[in-house]
C-alpha positions in Angstrom: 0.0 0.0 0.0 1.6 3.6 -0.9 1.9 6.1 2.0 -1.3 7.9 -0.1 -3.3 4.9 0.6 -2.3 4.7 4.0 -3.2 8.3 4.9 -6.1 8.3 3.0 -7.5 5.0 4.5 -6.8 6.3 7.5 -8.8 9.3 6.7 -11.8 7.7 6.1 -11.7 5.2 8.1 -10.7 6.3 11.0 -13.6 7.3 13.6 -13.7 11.3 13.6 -15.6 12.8 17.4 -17.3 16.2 16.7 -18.2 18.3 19.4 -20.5 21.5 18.9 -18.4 24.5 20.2 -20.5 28.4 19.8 -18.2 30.7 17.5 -17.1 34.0 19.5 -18.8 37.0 18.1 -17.4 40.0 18.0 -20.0 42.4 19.8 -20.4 45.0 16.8 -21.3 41.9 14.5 -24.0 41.1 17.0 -27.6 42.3 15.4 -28.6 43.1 19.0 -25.4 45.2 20.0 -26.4 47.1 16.1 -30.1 47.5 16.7 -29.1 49.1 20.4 -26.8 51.3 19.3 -28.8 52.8 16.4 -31.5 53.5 18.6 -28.9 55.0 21.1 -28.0 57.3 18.1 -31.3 57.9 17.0 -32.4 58.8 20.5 -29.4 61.6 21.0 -29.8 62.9 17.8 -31.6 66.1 17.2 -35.5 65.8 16.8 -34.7 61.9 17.4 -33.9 61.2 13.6 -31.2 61.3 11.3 -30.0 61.1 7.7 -27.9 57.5 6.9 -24.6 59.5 6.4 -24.3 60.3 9.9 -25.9 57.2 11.3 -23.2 55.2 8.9 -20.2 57.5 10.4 -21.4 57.0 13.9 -21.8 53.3 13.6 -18.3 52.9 12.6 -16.7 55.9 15.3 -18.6 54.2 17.8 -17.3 50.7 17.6 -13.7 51.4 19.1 -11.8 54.4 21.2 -9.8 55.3 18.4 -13.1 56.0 16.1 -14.9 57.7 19.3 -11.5 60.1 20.1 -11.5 60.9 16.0 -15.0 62.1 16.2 -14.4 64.0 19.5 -10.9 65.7 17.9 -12.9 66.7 14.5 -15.7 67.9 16.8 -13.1 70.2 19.0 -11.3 71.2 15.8 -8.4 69.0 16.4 -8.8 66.7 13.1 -10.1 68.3 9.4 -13.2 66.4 7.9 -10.1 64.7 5.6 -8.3 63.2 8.7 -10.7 60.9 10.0 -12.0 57.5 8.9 -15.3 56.9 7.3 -16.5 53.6 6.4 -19.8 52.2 5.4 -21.0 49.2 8.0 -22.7 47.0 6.5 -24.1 45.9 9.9 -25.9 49.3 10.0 -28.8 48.3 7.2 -29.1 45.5 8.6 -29.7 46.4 11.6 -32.1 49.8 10.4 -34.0 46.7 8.5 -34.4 44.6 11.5 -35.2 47.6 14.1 -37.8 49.3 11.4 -39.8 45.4 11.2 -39.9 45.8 14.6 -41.7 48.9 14.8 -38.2 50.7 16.8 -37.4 52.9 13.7 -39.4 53.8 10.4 -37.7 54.9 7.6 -38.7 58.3 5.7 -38.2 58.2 1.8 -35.5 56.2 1.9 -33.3 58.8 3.2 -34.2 59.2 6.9 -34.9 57.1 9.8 -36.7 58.3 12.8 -37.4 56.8 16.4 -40.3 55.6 17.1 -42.6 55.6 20.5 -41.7 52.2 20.8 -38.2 52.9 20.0 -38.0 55.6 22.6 -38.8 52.9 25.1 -36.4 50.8 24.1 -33.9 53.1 24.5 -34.9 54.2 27.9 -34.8 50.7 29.0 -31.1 50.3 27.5 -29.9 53.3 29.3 -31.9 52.6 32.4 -30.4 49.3 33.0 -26.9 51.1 33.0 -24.2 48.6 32.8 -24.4 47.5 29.1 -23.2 49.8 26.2 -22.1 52.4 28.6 -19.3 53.3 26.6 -21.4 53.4 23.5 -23.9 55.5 25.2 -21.8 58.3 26.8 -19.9 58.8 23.4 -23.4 59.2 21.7 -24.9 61.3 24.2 -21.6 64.1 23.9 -21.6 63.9 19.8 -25.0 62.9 17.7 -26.7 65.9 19.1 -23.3 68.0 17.4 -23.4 66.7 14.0 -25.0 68.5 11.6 -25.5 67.6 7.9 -23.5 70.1 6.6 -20.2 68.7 8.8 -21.5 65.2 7.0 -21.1 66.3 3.9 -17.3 67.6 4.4 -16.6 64.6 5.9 -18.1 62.0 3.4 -17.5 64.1 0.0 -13.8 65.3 1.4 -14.1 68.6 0.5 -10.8 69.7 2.7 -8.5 67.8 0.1 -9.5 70.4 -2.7 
């Protein structure tokens, strides 16, 4: 028998013992750890609502302390729209999706989405409780409320490189 054979007979031969082990998520892949922090957003933003340009930027700002100080520093003058990183999350439609079906978010002509009643308790219950997405929250409470559109468009259309 050639060594092929031998491995390969012991391949499939061979008795094989599978155990079921849960794959570590990371926590902004989680759909609930997206769908709480767009409503975190949502709820700090002005008039509860925003456009997707600044609900994409904040979803990716908000996911680690380098993204949250980049926001902070373009917001204190510190960085120039240009110097900071802006990435579309793919998570983020997914998640708008899953909170709008239920009833947390309704979209408005495709270019908006806004907070619902519901939504607004959801988000009370999130902060209430305290302990989870505390980070998340504080960072959202100091910012959302100070980005406007117009700093969006700078920041997505790089005007500061002209």
């Amino acid at each position: 028998m050639s060594s092929e054979s031998v491995l390969r007979h012991a391949i499939l031969g061979g008795s094989f013992t599978f155990t079921a082990r849960p794959d570590p998520v990371p926590g902004d892949l989680r759909m609930s750890w997206g769908i709480a922090v767009l409503i975190l957003t949502l709820f700090y933003s002005r008039g509860k609502k925003s456009n997707f340009q600044k609900l994409q930027f904040l979803a990716h700002s908000v996911r680690l302390p380098e993204g949250r100080e980049e926001v902070r520093g373009l917001l204190s003058g510190v960085y120039r729209p240009s110097e900071v990183s802006v990435r579309v999350e793919p998570s983020l439609n997914r998640a708008v999706a899953f909170a709008c079906a239920l009833k947390f978010v309704t979209i408005n002509r495709g270019t908006a989405v806004s907070l619902t009643d519901q939504g607004m308790k959801v988000a009370q219950a999130i902060l209430k409780e305290g302990d989870s997405l505390k980070e998340e929250a504080g960072f959202l409470r100091e910012v959302a409320p100070r980005i406007t559109d117009a700093l969006m468009k700078r920041v997505w259309r790089l005007e500061d490189l002209l």
